[in-house]
N, C-alpha and C positions, 0 to 999 in steps of 0.2 A: 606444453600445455599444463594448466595447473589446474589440480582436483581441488574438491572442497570436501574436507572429512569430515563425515555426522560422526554430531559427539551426542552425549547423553547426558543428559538431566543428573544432577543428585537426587534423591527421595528429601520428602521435606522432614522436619525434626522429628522427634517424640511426640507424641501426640496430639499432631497434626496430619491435616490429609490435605490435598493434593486437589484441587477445585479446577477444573475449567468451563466457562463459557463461551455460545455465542454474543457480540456485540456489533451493534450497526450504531452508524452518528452521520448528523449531518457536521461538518466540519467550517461551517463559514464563520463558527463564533469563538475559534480556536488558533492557537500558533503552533499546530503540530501536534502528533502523540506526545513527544517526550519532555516529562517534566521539565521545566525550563524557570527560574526566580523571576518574579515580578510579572510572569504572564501567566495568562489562562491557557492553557494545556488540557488533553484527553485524558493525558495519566494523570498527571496533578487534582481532575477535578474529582476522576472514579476512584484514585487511592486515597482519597479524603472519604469518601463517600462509604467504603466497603469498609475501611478501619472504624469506622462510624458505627455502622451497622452490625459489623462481627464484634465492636470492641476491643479489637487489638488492631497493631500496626500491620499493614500488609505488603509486599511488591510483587509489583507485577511483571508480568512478561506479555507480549505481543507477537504477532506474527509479522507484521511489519510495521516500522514505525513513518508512521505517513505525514507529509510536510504541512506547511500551515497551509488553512482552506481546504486540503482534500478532505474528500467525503469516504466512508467505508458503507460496503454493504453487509462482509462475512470478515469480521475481525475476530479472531481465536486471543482470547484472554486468559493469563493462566495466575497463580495466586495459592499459598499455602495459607489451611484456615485452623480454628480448634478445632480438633476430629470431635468432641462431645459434645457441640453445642453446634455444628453446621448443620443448619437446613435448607438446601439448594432452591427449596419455592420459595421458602419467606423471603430469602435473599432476591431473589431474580424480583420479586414481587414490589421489595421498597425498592429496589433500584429503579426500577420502570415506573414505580410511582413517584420516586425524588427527581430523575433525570430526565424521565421522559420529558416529550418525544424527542429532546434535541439528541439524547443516545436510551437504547432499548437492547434488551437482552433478554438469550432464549437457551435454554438448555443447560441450566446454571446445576452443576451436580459433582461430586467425587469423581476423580478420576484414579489411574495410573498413577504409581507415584512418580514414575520415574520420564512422564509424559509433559512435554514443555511446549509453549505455544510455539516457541520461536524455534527450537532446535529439533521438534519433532516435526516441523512443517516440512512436505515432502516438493512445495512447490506454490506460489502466490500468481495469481491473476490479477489485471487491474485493467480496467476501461476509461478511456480519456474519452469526451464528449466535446463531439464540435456541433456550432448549430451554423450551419453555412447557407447563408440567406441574406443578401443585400439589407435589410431589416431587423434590428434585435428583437428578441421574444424577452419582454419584460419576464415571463411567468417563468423561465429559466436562465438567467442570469445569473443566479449563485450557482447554477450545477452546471453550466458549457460555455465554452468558449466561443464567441462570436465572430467569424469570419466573412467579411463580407464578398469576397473574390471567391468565383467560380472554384472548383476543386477535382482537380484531376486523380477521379478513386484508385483506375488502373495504374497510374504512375506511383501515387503513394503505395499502394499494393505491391507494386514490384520492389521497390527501396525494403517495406518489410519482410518480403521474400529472404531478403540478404542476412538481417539478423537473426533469422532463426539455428541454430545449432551454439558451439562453445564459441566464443569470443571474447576477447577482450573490451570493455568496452569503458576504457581509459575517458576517451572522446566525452562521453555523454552520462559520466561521473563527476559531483561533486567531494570534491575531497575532503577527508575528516585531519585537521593539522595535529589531532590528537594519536593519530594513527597512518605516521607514516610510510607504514610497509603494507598496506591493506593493498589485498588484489582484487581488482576490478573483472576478474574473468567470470561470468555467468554462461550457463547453459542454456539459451531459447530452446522453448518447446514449442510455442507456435505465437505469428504473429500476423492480424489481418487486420484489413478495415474492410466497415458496414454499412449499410446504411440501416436505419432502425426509426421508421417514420421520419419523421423530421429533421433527425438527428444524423450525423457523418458519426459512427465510434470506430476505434480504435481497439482492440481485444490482443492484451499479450498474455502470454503463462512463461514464467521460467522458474529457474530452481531456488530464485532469492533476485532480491535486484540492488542497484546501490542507490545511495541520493542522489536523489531527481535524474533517475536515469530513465523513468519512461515519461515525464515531461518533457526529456531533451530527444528525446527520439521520436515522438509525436510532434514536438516544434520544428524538427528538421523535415519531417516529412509532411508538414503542411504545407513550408517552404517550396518542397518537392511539389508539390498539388497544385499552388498556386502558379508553379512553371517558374520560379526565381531561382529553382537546380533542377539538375538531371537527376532522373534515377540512380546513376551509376555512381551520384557522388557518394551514396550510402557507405557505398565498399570503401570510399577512400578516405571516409572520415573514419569509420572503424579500424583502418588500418594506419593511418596516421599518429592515435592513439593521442592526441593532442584534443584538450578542451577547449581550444581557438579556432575549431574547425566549425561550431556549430553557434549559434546565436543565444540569446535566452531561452530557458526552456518555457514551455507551454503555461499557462497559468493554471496554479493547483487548481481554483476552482471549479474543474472540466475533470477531474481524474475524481476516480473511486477505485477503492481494492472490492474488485467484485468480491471475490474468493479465496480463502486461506485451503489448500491442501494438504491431506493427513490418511495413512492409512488405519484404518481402524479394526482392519480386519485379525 
């Protein structure tokens, strides 16, 4: 079994402090969190925008960096400013007014110095949206994924019964070629589907996830739903540990990080 060791933040320099907020986006007019040349990006647009605003250069940190198209609802943003000239309202205030509503921001203020969005996160949520209904819903097309085959809740249900606790999950990992010793082992906390009016969701919590790994795990069990696998294959693409086991994942724009977790007590 392989752990994952929380590390700790540095403190930011000499007189500067140590900023976090919350941030939500709608993600359809984007190719990802992370800055990337010649596209539009989440980070590229808001660390133009906060260097802007504070007058110096900034970087940022995230709690997760989410693929193109996905949506966030509670995104933890973190950022070292001038401790003599920060003021957490005016900030929060032209942000919301330059960026709104395609991204908005709440609780914009000094933190901890030694408090990081990414590496103090004790745990990320994300909800993938299916709308399973013979018929697309124009008024949600950028936020779910349209299935038109019936969907079997209980059987998808059971498949995610499987990945809840440590696993490896090789399978249902995009691999970084910059980073070829990275481990794929994550600890599920819980995993289910809903239903929520209209809507089939999907709700996982674990302790970090890898790319497109709860795309590829909602794609296999829609699979599963529509009856084209058994429950039981869950267990055997996890354990095969092979990314040939599963199809394309899900389309981003059906996934949202509900939630960034942090103790704050």
């Amino acid at each position: 079994m392989v752990t994952m060791e929380p590390r700790v933040a540095l403190p930011p320099p000499e007189g500067m402090v140590r900023v976090r907020m919350w941030m939500a986006y709608d993600g359809a007019g984007f190719s990802g969190f992370a800055k990337n040349t010649d596209v539009r990006t989440i980070e590229g647009v808001l660390e133009e925008t906060v260097a802007r605003v504070l007058r110096h250069p900034v970087k940022l940190n995230c709690a997760g960096r989410t693929d193109r198209g996905v949506h966030a609802r509670r995104q933890m943003i973190t950022f070292d400013a001038d401790a003599e000239h920060f003021d957490g309202a005016l900030l929060g205030r032209s942000l919301n007014r330059t960026l709104g509503p395609e991204m908005t921001f709440q609780d914009v203020e000094a933190t901890d110095p030694t408090f990081d969005a990414r590496l103090s996160c004790t745990g990320r949520t994300y909800r993938y949206h299916v709308y399973n209904h013979p018929v697309p819903d124009p008024l949600t097309r950028h936020t779910t994924w349209h299935v038109r085959e019936p969907l079997d809740l209980d059987a998808m249900n059971e498949a995610a019964a499987m990945i809840v606790g440590g696993h490896d999950f090789t399978t249902f990992s995009k691999k970084n070629k910059s980073r070829p010793d990275e481990s794929f082992y994550r600890r599920m906390h819980s995993a289910e589907w809903f239903l929520d009016r209209d809507q089939t969701v999907f709700e996982v919590t674990a302790n970090a996830f890898t790319h497109s790994m709860v795309r590829s795990l909602a794609g296999l069990m829609v699979e599963i739903g529509r009856g084209r696998r058994d429950p039981s294959f869950m267990a055997t693409a996890l354990e095969a540990e092979d990314r040939s086991f599963v199809l394309s994942p899900a389309p981003g724009h059906g996934l949202v990080l509900w939630d960034a977790l942090y103790d704050f007590s």
